[in-house]
C-alpha positions as a printed NumPy array, in Angstrom:
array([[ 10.385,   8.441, -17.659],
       [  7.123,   7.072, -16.951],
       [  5.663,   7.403, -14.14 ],
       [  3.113,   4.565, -12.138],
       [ -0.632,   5.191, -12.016],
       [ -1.203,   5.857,  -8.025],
       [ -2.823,   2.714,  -6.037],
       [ -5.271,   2.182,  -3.152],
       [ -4.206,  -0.918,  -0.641],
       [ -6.822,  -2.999,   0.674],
       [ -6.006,  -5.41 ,   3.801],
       [ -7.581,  -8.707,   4.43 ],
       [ -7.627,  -7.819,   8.243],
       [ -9.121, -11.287,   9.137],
       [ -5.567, -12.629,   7.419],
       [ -3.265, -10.111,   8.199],
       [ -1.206, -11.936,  11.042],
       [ -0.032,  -7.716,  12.065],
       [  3.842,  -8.613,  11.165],
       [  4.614,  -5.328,  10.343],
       [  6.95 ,  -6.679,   7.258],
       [  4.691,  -4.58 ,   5.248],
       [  5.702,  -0.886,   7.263],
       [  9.566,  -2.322,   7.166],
       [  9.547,  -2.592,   3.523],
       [  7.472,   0.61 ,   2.307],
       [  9.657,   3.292,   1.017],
       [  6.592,   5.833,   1.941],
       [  7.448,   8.277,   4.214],
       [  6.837,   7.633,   7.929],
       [  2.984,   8.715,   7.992],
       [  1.989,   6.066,   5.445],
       [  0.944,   3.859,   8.292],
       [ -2.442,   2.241,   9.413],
       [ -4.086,   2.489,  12.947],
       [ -3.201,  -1.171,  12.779],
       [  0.329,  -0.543,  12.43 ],
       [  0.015,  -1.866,   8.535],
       [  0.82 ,   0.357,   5.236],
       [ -2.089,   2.752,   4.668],
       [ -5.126,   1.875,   3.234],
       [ -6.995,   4.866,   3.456],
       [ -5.044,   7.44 ,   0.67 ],
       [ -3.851,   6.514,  -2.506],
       [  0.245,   5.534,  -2.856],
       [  2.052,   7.409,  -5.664],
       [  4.918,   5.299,  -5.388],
       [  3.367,   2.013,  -6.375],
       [  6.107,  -0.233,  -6.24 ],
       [  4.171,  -2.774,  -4.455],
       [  6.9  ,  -4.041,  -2.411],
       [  4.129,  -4.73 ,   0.409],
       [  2.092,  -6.835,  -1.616],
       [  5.168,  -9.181,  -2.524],
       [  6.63 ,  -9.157,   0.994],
       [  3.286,  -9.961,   2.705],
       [  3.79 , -13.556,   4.33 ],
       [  0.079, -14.2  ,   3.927],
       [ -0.636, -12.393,   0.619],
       [ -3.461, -10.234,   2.062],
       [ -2.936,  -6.894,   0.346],
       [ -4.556,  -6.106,  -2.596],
       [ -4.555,  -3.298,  -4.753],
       [ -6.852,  -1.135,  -7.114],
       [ -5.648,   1.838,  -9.755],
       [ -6.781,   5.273,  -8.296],
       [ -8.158,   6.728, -11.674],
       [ -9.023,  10.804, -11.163],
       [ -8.461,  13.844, -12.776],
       [ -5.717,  14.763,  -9.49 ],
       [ -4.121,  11.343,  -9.817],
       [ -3.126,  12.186, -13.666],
       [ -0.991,  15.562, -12.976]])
């Protein structure tokens, strides 16, 4: 079983229309929320199934790979 290399979102916030179909579809746990009521952008997902990029209605997350030492384990 392999598992995903761990992602950090990044939100156009001058597109995101705040529809919270991002937070509906995230399998995170609870906490993995925004001040802005969006998925979290400040600490890397492990899950990385990117469900909130394809939901998105005006494709406004983006991703990158969190490369580290920690992220490898």
């Amino acid at each position: 079983m392999s598992s995903k290399t761990p992602v950090l979102f990044q939100i156009g916030w001058n597109a995101c229309i705040n529809c919270g179909a991002c937070v509906a579809i995230c399998p995170q746990e609870a906490g993995f929320i925004s001040d802005f009521d969006t998925i979290a952008v400040d600490r890397p997902c492990d899950i990385a199934c990117m469900l909130c990029e394809d939901i998105c209605p005006v494709t406004t997350i983006t991703h990158t790979e969190v490369h580290s030492a920690k992220a490898k384990k």
